[in-house]
N, C-alpha and C positions, 0 to 999 in steps of 0.2 A: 345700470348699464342696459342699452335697447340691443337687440341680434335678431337679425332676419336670417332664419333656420330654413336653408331648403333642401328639403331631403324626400325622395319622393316613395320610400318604405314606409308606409305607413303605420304600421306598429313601431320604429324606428324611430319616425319621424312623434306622433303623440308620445312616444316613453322619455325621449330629451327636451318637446317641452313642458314635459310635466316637470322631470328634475331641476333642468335651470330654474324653473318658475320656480319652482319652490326654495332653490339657492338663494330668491332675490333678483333672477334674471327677468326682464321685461321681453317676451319673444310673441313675434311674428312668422309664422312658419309659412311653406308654401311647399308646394308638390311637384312643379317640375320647372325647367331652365329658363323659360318664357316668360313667366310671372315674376323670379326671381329679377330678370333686367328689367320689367315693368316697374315692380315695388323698388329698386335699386333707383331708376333714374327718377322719382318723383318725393322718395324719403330716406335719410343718412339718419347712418346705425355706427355703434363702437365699433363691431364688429360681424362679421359675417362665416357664417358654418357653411360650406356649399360640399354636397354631393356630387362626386366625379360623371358618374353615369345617371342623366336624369332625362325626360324626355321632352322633344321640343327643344331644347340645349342645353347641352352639355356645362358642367362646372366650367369646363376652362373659357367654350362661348361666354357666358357670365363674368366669370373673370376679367377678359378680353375689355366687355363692356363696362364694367364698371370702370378699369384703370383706362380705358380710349377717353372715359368719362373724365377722368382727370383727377377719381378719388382714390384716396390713401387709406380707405378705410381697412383695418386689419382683417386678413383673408385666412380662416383655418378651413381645409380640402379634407374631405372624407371619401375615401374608398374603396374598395375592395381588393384593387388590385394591389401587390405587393411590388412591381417591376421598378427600377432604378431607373427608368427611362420614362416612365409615368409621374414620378416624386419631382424629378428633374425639370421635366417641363411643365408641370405646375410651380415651382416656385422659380423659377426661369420665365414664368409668366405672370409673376407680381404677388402669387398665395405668399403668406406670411408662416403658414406652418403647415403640415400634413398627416395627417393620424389616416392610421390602415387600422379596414375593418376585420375581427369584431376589435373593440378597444373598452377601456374601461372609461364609466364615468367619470371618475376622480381623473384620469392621465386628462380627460376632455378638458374637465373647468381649469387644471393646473396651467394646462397648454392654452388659454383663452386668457388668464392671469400675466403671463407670460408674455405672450402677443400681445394684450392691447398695453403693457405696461413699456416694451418697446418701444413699442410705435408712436404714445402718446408721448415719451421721453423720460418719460418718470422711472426713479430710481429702481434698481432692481431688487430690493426689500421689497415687501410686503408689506410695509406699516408705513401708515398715514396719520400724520399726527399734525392737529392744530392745539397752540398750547399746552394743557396736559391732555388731552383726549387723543388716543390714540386706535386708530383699528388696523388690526391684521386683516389685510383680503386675504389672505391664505387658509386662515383660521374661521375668518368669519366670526372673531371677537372683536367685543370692546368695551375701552377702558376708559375712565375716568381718573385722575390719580392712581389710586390705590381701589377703586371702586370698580368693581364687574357690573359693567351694562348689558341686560338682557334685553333685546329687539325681533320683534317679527320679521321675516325675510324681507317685508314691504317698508318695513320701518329702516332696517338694515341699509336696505335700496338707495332709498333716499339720503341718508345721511352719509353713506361712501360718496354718491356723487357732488352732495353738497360740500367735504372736505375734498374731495379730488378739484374740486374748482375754489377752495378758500381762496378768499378776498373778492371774488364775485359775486357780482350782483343776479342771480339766478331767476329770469320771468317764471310765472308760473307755467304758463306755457311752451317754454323751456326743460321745465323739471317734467310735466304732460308726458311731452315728448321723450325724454329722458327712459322713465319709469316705468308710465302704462303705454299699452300695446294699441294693438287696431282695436281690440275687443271696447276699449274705455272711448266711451262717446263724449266724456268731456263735459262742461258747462255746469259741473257741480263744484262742490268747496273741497275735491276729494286730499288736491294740496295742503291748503290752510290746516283740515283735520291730521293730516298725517305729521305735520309742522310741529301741529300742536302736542302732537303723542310725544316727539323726539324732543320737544323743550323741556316737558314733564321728565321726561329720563333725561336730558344731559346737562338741564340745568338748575334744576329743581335743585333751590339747598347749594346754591352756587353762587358767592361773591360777582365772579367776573361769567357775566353770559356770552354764551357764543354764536345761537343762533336769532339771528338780526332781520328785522322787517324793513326796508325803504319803501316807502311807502308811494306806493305808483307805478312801485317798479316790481319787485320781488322780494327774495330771500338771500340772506348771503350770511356765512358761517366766518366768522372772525373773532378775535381776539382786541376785544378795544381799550386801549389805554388809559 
C-alpha cells in the first residue's frame, strides 16, 4: 500500500515513516501543504496522512484539492487540536478519519486498515484469502493451510496487494508504483526478484500454484482449475 505522509514535524514526520516502512508501508512524505497538492495532483496513493496545521497550506486547503480533484482517495487528518468543530469540518470536508495528537502508532495503522478497507469496499474482516492462503492485515500474518508463512515487510507488501487484486493481471509497473516510493528509481528486476522470493514461500511444495506470470503483461495471484 503507497501513502503520501505530510506532516511538517519533522522528528514526527521521519519516526512514522520509518514505522509504516517497516509495517510494509511504501511512503512518500512531504513537509508542508504546497507540495502535498503538487505530489497529489500528478500521483494516486491508497491513502493519505495529512497534518491539520502545515505551512504554505493547511490539511483542509489539501483536502479541498484533492476532492475539487475528483479523488476518493482515503483521507486520515492529524492534529493537535482537540475541538469538535475542527473534527467536524475536516470530515465535513471529505477526511475519511481523524486522530488528535499525541496518539499511538498501533491506534494509526489500525485507523489506516479501517479507512482504506472502507473505502475500497472490502469486507470488514481483516483476512484475505485466495484458496487456502489466507492473510490477516491486522495481524500481519500468513497462512498456507495449516502452514505459518514468515515474510519480510517488503515481501508481505507485495503479496497483500497481489491478493487484494486476485484475479488481476498486475503490470509491473503497477506493482512499482504500488510498493516502492519516490526513493526506487526503477528499471531494475526489483519485481520479478521479490515475485520470486513469495513463490519460493507460497508455493514451493504446492500441487495447485497461485502466483501467475502472463507473459507481456504481469503478475496475477489465482487459483487455476
Amino acid at each position: 500500500m503507497r501513502i503520501l505522509l505530510a506532516e511538517d514535524e519533522k522528528d514526527l514526520n521521519a519516526i512514522l515513516v520509518k514505522k509504516l516502512s517497516a509495517d510494509g508501508y511504501s511512503v512518500d512524505a512531504c513537509f508542508d501543504g504546497q507540495e502535498a497538492i503538487d505530489i497529489l495532483s500528478y500521483t494516486d496513493y491508497d491513502a493519505v496522512i495529512l497534518d491539520v496545521m502545515m505551512p504554505k497550506a493547511d490539511g483542509f486547503a489539501v483536502l479541498a484539492a484533492l476532492r475539487g480533484a475528483g479523488k476518493t482517495t482515503p483521507v486520515l487528518m492529524l492534529t493537535a487540536r482537540d475541538a469538535i468543530e475542527d473534527r467536524v469540518l475536516g470530515l465535513d470536508s471529505g477526511a475519511n478519519d481523524y486522530l488528535v495528537k499525541p496518539f499511538s502508532f498501533a491506534e494509526l495503522t489500525a485507523r489506516l486498515r479501517v479507512m482504506t478497507r472502507t473505502a475500497f469496499g472490502k469486507a470488514s474482516t481483516s483476512l484475505l484469502t485466495v484458496a487456502d492462503l489466507t492473510l490477516d492485515t491486522a495481524a500481519k500474518t500468513v497462512t498456507r493451510g495449516d502452514r505459518v508463512i514468515d515474510l519480510s515487510a517488503k515481501e508481505y507488501a507485495l503479496l497483500e496487494y497481489l491478493v487484494s487484486h486476485a484475479g488481476a493481471v498486475l503490470s509491473r509497473e503497477r506493482i512499482e508504483d504500488a510498493i516502492w516510493n519516490f526513493d526506487y528509481e526503477g528499471g531494475t528486476n526489483v519485481v520479478d526478484v521479490y515475485i520470486s522470493y513469495l513463490r519460493k514461500k507460497i508455493d514451493s511444495g504446492q500441487a495447485v500454484k497461485l502466483i501467475h506470470t502472463v507473459r507481456g503483461q504481469g503478475y496475477v495471484i489465482r487459483e487455476d482449475k
